[in-house]
Legacy VTK file of the C-alpha trace (Angstrom):
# vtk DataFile Version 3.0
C-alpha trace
ASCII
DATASET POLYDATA
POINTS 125 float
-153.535 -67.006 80.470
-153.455 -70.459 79.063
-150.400 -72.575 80.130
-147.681 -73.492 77.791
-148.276 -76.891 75.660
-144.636 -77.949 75.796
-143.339 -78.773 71.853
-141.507 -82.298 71.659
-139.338 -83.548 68.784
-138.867 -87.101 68.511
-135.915 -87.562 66.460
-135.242 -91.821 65.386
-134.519 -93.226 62.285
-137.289 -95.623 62.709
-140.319 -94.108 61.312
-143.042 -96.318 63.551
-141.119 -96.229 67.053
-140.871 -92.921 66.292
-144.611 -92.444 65.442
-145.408 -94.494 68.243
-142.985 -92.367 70.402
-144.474 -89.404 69.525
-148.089 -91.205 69.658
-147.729 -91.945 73.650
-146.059 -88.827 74.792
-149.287 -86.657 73.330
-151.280 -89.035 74.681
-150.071 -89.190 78.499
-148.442 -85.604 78.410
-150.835 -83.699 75.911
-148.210 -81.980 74.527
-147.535 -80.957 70.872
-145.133 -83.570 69.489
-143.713 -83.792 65.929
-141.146 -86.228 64.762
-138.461 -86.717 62.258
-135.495 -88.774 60.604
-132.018 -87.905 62.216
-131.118 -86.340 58.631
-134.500 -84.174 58.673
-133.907 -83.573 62.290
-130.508 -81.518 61.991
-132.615 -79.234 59.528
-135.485 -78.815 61.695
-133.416 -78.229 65.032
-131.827 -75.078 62.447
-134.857 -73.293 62.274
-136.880 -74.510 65.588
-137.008 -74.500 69.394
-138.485 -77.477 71.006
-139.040 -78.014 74.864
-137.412 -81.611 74.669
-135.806 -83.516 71.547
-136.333 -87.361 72.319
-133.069 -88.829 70.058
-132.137 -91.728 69.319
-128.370 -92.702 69.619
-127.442 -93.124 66.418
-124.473 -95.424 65.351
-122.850 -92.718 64.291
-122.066 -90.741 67.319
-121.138 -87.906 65.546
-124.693 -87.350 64.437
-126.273 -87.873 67.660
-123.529 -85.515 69.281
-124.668 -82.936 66.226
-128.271 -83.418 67.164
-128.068 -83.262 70.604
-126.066 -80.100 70.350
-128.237 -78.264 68.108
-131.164 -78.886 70.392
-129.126 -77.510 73.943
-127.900 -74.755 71.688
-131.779 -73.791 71.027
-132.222 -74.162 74.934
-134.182 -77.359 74.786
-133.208 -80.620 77.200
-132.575 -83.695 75.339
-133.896 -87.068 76.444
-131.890 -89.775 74.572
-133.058 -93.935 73.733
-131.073 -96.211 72.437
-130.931 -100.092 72.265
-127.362 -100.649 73.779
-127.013 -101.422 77.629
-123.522 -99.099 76.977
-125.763 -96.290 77.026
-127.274 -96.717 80.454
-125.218 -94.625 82.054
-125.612 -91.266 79.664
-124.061 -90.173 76.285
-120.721 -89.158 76.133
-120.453 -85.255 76.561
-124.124 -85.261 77.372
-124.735 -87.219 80.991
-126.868 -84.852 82.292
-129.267 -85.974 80.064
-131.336 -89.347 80.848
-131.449 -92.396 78.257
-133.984 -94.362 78.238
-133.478 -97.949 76.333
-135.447 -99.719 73.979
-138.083 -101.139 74.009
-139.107 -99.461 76.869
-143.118 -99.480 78.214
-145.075 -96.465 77.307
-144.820 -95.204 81.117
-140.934 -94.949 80.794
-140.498 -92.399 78.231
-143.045 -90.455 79.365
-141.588 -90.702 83.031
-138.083 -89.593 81.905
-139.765 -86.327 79.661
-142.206 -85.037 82.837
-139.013 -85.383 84.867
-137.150 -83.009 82.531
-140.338 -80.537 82.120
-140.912 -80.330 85.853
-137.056 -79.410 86.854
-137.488 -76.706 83.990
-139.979 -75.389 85.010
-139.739 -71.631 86.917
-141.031 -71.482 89.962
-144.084 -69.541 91.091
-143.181 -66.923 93.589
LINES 1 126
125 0 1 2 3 4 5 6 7 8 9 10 11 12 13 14 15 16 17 18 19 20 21 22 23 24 25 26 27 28 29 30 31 32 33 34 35 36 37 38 39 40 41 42 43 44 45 46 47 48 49 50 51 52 53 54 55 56 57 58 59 60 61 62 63 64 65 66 67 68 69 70 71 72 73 74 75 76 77 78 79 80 81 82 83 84 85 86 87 88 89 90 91 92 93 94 95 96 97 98 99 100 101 102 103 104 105 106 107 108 109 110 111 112 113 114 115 116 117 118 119 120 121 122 123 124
């Protein structure tokens, strides 16, 4: 039986860091990865399950709280970035997800999503 390609959505209002985003995890995971815009993203988090969102902390928190809601509530982990050191340390109501800030090297962001896949993974018994 073949093993699971895990399914990625990249969620940043950027277009190109999210392209490129999306670019290196297929790349140095070979997973399936899709993106979108944080408006597109709420609808697409509706009607889909993703392994991991990758979202960007938005200015307004209430949309990255929406987003990263919608995505637990599917059962997928969440692996935030975001370009202010105040976000180091987690997002509020969601620190047991990592955040990884911008611009961060290839390696980093890939790191942080393996991390996620391999504690949620089952166990072979």
């Amino acid at each position: 039986m073949p093993d699971h390609k895990p399914e990625i959505l990249v969620i940043d209002s950027e277009y190109l860091i999210a392209f490129d985003t999306a670019q290196i995890l297929s790349e140095e995971l070979g997973c399936e990865v899709e993106t979108a815009t944080p408006e597109a993203g709420r609808e697409v988090l509706r009607t889909r399950r993703f392994d991991i969102v990758v979202i960007e902390v938005q200015d307004d928190r209430a949309m990255t709280e929406a987003l990263a809601a919608a995505a637990c509530a599917a059962g997928g982990a969440v692996v935030f970035t975001s370009t202010s050191e105040e976000d180091r340390d987690g997002v509020d109501g969601f620190c047991q997800w990592p955040v990884v800030l911008k611009p961060f090297p290839s390696g980093e962001i890939a790191r942080s999503v393996t991390a996620i896949l391999h504690a949620r993974r089952p166990t072979a018994r």
